[in-house]
C-alpha positions as a printed NumPy array, in Angstrom:
array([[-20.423, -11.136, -20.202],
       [-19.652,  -7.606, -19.044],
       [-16.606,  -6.127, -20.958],
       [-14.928,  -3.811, -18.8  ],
       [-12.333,  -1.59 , -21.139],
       [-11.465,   2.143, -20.562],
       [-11.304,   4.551, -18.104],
       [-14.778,   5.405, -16.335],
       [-15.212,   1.748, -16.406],
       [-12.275,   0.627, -14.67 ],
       [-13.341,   3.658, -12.168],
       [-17.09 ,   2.2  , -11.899],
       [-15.864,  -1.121, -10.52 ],
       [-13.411,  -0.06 ,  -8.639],
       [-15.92 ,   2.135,  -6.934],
       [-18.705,  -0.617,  -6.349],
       [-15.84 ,  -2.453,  -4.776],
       [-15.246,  -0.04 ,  -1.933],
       [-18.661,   1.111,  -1.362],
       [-19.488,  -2.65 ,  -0.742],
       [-16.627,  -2.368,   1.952],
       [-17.631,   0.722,   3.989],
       [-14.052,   2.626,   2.196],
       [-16.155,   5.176,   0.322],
       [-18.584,   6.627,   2.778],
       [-17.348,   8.885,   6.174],
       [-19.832,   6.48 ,   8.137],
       [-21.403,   3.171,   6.412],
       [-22.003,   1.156,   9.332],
       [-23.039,   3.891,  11.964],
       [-20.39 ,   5.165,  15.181],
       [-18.763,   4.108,  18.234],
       [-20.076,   0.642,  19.531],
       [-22.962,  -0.058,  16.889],
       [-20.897,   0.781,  14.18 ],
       [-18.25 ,  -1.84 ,  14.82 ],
       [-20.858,  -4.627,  15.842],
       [-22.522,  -3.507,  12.234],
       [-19.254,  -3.208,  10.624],
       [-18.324,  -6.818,  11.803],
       [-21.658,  -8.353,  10.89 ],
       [-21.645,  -6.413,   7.099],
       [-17.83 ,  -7.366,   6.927],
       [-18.143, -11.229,   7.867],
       [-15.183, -10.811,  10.015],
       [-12.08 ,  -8.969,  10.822],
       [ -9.072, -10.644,  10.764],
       [ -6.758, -10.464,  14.384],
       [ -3.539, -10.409,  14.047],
       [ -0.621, -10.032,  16.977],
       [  1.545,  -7.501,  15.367],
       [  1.807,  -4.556,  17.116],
       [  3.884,  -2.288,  15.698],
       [  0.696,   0.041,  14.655],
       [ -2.604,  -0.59 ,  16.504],
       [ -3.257,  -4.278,  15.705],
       [ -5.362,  -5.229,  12.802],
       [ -8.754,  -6.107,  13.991],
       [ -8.642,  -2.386,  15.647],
       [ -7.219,  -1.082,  12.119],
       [-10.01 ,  -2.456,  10.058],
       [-12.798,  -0.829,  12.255],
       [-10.927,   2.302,  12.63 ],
       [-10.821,   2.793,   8.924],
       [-14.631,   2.195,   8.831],
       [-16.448,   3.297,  11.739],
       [-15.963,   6.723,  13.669],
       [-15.389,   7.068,  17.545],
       [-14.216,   3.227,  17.268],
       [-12.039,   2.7  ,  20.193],
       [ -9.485,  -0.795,  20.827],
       [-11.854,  -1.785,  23.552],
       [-15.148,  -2.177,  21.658],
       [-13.726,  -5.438,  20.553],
       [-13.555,  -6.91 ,  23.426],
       [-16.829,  -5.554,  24.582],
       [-18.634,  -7.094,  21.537],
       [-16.824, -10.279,  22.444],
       [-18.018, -10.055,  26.49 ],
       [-21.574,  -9.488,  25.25 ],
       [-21.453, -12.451,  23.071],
       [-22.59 , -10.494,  20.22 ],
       [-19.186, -11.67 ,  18.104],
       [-17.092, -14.712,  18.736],
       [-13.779, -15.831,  17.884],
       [-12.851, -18.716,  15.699],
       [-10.97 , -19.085,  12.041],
       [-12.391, -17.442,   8.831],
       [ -9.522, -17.452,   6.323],
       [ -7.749, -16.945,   9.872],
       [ -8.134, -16.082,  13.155],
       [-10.971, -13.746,  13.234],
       [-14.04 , -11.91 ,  14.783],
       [-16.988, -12.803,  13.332],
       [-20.636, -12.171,  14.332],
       [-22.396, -14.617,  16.712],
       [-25.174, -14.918,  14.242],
       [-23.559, -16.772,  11.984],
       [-22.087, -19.019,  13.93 ],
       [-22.845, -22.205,  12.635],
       [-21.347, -21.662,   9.703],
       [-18.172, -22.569,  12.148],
       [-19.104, -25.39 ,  12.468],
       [-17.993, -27.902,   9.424],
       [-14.369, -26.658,  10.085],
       [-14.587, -27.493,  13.154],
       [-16.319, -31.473,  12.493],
       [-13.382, -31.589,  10.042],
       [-10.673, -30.895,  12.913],
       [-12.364, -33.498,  14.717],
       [-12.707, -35.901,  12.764],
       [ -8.168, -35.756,  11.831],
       [ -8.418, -32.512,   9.299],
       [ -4.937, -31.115,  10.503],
       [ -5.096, -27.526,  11.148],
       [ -1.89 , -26.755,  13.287],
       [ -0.387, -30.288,  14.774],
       [ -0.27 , -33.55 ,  13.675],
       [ -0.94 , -36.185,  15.997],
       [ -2.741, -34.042,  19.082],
       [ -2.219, -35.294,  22.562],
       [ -6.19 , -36.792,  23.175],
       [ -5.5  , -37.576,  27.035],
       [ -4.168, -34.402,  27.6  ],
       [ -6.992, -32.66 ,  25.743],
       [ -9.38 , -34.612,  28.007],
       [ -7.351, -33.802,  30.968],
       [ -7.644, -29.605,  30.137],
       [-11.461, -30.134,  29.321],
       [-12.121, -32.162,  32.183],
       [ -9.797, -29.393,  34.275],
       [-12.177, -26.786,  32.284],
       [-15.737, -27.896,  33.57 ],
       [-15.191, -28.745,  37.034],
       [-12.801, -25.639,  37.775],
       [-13.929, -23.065,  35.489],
       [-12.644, -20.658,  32.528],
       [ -8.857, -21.41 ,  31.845],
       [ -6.327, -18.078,  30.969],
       [ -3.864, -19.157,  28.08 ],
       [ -1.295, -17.444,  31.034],
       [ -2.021, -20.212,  33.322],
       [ -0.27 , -22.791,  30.921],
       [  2.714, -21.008,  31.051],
       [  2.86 , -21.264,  34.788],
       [  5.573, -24.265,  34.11 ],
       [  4.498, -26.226,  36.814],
       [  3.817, -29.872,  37.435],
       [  3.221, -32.124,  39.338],
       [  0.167, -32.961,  41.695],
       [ -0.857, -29.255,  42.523],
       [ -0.692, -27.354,  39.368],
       [ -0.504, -27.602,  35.586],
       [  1.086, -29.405,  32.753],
       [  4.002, -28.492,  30.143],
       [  2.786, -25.385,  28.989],
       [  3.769, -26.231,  25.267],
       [  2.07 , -29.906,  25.517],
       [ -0.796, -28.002,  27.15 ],
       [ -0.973, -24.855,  24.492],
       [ -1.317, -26.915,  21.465],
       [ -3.973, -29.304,  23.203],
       [ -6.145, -26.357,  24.535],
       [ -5.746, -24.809,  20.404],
       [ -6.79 , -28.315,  19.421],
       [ -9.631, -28.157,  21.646],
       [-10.946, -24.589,  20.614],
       [ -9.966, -25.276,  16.821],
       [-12.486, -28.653,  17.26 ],
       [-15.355, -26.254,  18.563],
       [-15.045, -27.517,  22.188],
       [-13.899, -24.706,  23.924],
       [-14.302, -21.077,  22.907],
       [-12.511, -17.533,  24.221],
       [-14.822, -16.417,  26.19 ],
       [-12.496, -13.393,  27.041],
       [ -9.663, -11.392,  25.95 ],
       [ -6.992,  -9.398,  27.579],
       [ -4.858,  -8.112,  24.737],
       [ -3.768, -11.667,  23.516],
       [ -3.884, -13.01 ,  26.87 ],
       [ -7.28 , -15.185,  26.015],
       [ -9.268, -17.183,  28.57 ],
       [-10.955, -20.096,  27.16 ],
       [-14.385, -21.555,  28.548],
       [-16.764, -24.693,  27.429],
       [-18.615, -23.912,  24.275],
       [-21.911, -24.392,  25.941],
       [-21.07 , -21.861,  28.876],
       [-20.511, -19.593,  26.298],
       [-22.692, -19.744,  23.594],
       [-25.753, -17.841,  23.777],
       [-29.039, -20.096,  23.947],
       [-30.532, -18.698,  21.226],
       [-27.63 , -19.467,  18.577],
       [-28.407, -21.56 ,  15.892],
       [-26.478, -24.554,  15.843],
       [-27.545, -26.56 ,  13.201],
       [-24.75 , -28.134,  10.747],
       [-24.316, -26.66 ,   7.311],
       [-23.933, -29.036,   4.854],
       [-21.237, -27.661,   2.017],
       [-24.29 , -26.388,  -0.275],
       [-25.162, -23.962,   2.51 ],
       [-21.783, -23.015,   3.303],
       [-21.036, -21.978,  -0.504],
       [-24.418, -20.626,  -0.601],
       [-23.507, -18.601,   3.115],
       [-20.139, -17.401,   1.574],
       [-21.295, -16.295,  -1.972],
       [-23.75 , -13.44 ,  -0.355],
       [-21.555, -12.377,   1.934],
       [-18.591, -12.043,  -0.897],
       [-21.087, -10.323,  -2.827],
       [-22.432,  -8.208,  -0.342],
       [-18.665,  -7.212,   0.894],
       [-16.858,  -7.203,  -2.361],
       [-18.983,  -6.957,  -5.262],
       [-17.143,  -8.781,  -7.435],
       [-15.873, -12.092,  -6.669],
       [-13.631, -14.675,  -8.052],
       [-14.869, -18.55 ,  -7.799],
       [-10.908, -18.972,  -6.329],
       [-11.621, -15.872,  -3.951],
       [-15.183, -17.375,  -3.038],
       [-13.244, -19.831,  -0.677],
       [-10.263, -18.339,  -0.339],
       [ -7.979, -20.59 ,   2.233],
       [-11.197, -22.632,   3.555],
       [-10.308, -25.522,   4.131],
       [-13.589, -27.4  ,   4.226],
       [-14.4  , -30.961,   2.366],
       [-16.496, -30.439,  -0.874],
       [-16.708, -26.919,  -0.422],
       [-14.945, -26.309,  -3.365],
       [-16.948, -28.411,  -5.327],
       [-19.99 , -27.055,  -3.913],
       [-19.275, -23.494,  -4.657],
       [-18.539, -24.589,  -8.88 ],
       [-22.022, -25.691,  -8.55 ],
       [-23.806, -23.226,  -7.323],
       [-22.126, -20.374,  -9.301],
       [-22.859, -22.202, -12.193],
       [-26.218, -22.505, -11.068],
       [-26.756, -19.165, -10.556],
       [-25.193, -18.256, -13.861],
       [-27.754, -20.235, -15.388],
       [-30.466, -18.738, -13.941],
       [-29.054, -14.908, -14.603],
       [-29.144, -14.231, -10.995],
       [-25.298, -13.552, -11.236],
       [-23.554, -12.205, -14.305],
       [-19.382, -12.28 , -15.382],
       [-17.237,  -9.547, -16.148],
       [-14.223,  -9.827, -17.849],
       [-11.373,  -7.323, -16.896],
       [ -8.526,  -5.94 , -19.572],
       [ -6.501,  -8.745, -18.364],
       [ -8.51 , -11.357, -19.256],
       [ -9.731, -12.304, -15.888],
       [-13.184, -13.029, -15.095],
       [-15.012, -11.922, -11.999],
       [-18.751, -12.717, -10.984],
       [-20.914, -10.385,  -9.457],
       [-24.655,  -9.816,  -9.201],
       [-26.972,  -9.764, -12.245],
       [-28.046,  -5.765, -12.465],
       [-25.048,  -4.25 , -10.393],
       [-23.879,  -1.952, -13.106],
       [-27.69 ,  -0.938, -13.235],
       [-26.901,   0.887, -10.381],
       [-25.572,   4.502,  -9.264],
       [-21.808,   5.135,  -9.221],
       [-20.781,   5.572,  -5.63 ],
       [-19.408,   9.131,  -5.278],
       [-15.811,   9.568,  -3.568],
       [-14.422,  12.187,  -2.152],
       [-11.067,  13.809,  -1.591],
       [-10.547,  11.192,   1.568],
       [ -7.148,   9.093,   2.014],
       [ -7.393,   6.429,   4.137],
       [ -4.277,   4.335,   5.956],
       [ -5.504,   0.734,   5.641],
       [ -4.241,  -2.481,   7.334],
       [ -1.914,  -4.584,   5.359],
       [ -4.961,  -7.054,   6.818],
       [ -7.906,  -5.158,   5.523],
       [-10.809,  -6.925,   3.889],
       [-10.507,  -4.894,   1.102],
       [ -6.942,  -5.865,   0.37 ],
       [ -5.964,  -9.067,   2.167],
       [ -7.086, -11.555,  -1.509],
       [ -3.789,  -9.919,  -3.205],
       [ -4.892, -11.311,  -6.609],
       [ -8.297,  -9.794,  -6.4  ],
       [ -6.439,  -6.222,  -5.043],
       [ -3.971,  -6.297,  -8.126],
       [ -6.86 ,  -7.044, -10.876],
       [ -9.38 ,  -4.43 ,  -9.726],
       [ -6.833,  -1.908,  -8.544],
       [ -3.886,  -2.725, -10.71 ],
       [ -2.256,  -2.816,  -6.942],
       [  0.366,  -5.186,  -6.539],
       [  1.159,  -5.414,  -2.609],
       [  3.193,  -7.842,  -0.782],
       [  3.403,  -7.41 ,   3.13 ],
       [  7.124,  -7.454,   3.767],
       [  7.751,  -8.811,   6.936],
       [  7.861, -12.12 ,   6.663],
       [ 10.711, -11.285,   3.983],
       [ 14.474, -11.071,   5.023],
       [ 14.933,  -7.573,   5.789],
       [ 17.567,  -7.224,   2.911],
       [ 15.157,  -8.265,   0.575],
       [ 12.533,  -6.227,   1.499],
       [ 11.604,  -2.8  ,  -1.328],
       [  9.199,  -1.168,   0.533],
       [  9.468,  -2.146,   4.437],
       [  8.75 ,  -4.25 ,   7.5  ],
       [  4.587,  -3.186,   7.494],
       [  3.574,  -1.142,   4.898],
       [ -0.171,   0.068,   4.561],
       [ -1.529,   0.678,   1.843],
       [ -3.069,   4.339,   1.411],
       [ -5.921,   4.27 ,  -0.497],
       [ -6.782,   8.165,  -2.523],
       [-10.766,   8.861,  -3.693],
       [-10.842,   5.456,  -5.457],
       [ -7.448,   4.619,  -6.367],
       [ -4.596,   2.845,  -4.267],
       [ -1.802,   5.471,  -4.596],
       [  0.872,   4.19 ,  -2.124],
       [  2.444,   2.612,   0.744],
       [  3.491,   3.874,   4.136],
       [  5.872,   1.994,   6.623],
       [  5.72 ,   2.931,  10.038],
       [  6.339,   2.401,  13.963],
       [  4.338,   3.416,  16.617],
       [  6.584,   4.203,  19.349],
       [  3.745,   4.472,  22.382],
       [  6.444,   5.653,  25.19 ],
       [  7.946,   8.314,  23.511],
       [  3.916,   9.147,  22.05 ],
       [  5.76 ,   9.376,  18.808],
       [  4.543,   8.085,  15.205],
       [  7.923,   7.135,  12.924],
       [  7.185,   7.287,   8.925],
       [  9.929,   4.927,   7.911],
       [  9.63 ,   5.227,   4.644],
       [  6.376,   6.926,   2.073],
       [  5.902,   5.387,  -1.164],
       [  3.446,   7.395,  -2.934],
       [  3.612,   5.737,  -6.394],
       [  1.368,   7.82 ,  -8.808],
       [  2.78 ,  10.623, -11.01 ],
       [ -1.332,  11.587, -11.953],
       [ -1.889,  12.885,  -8.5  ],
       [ -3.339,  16.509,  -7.962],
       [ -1.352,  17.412,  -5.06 ],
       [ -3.066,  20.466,  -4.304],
       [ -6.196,  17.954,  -3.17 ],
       [ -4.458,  14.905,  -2.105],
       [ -1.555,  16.511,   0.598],
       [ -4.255,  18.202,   2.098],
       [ -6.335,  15.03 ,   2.702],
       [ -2.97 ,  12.612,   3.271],
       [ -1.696,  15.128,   6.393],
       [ -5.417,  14.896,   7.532],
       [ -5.431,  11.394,   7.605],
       [ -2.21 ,  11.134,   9.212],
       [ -3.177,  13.219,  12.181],
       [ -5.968,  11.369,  13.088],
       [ -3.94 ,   7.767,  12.226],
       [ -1.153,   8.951,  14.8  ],
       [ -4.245,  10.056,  17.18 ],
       [ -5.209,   6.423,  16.988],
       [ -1.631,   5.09 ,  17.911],
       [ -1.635,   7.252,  20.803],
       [  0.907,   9.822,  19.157],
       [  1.365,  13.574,  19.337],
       [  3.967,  13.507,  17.135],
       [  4.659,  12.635,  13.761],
       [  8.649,  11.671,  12.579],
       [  9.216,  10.947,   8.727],
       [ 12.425,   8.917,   8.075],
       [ 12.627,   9.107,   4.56 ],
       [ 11.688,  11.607,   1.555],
       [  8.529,  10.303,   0.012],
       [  8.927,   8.466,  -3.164],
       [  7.165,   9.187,  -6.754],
       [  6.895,   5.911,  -9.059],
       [  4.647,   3.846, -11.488]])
């Protein structure tokens, strides 16, 4: 057991954290198109998510890591077939290689796991498939057409959570995107030949998930290891086999000045420190390296809650606040709107929460990164709405 106390400790993990996400170097996974397909395979996945009032957050996550990343690579990756779309800890990208590790979530929707609905329509799910093969790749617009009857479609809300229940059971897949407008397609006339489909049993799938935690996070917790998968015996399967490899010193514990215990791999701290540099980045409130809260708040000592899903008058720090990550250290939160028309960027509200900060270095690097974070939203101009806060 690794006993992490004092300073340049605290900064070692913390910095073996971020270098295993791609947030410490100016390029980890390469530029432009090959750097988000390596990105996404390093990464495991990127979480999509439909709010839009910055650039969504499978675009935010790439941004943050890959250079000369543009919105549309996505969905080039995704027409290539070189990434796919299906449910991680959520709706995700994740890379076509490891796609049958998809595959017992989806056996367990099909065999009555509930995912979204209870009780799914089967006839009209073999109406939409049937509809499917003999007429071809079906646009999640078209069942919101409305109509009925002999000539056209069904109820689109009948119809919506039938075609969901059909892609979350691994018959159909997106086969294209159009913002959120997906078109959906039979899994075998869109899986690549190639693709390994062989079923994981839950050994495999613990086995699968501990290297890529390891590989993305560095530290991991045996909670975080299968953090919101919903798969029978994985659990159970991933107690074994980190007690397993505890046993057989290929991974070793650390225990934090809170008490809590975190696994990594056996030699890590043998290892350089990862240099930072005088870099802020403006993450997404999605982010790999922040979305396990718990995990955020022991390493970083970075308690974040994303605020809108809270009643607006209960809210302390706004509707979407990013975190702003300094060198190695979380040192704030930013809430802001990107209002594309006007090709304006409105700070809401700056929460910069550190009192140790040498400001001489950081507002340099902070007005950098907010230059080229408005760039991204398509702004030329930047608004701030409120004075920016010192706390903590």
């Amino acid at each position: 057991m690794i006993e992490i106390r004092g300073v340049r400790e605290r900064a070692r993990i913390r910095r073996y954290a971020l270098a295993a996400q791609g947030l410490l170097q100016a390029r980890p996974f390469g530029s432009g198109l090959n750097g988000a397909r390596q990105a996404i395979r390093h990464l495991g996945y990127v979480q999509i998510d439909s709010i839009s009032v910055v650039q969504r957050a499978h675009h935010h996550v790439l941004y943050s890591r890959v250079p000369g990343f543009e919105p549309a690579m996505t969905n080039r990756l995704l027409g290539r077939r070189e990434i796919f779309e299906y449910w991680a800890h959520a709706a995700a990208f994740l890379p076509m290689d490891e796609f049958r590790f998809s595959l017992p979530y989806k056996d367990a929707i099909r065999k009555g796991q509930i995912h979204w609905y209870k009780n799914p329509d089967t006839r009209l799910m073999r109406e939409l498939l049937a509809r499917i093969r003999s007429d071809g790749p079906l646009r999640s617009r078209d069942l919101e057409t409305r109509k009925s009857g002999a000539s056209g479609w069904w109820d689109w809300k009948p119809a919506k959570k039938a075609i969901e229940q059909l892609y979350m059971a691994g018959d159909l897949m997106v086969s294209d995107r159009e913002g959120f407008q997906k078109t959906y397609d039979l899994t075998e006339r869109v899986l690549p030949s190639d693709v390994d489909t062989r079923m994981p049993d839950a050994e495999e799938l613990a086995k699968h998930l501990l290297s890529q935690q390891l590989r993305t996070h560095a530290f991991v917790s045996l909670k975080g290891l299968t953090y919101l998968r919903r798969v029978p015996g994985l659990r159970d399967a991933a107690r074994a086999l980190v007690a397993e490899q505890l046993h057989s010193q290929k991974l070793e514990q650390i225990r934090l000045e809170n008490g809590e215990v975190l696994l990594c791999e056996a030699g890590l701290f043998d290892r350089p420190v990862p240099r930072v540099k005088d870099r802020v980045l403006i993450l997404s409130p999605f982010d790999n390296g922040v979305i396990q809260r718990e995990r955020l708040n022991a390493l970083f000592g970075f308690h974040y809650q994303l605020e809108c899903y809270v009643p607006e008058a209960k809210r302390r720090y706004g509707y979407f606040c990013l975190p702003l990550l300094y060198r190695d250290q979380f040192v704030g939160r930013m809430d802001c709107k990107a209002h594309r028309q006007e090709s304006r960027l409105e700070i809401r509200s700056l929460h910069i929460e550190s009192r140790h900060l040498d400001q001489s270095a950081f507002l340099p690097a902070f007005t950098e990164a907010l230059e080229q974070f408005s760039r991204f939203q398509g702004c030329e101009s930047i608004v701030l709405a409120a004075v920016p806060e010192a706390s903590g």
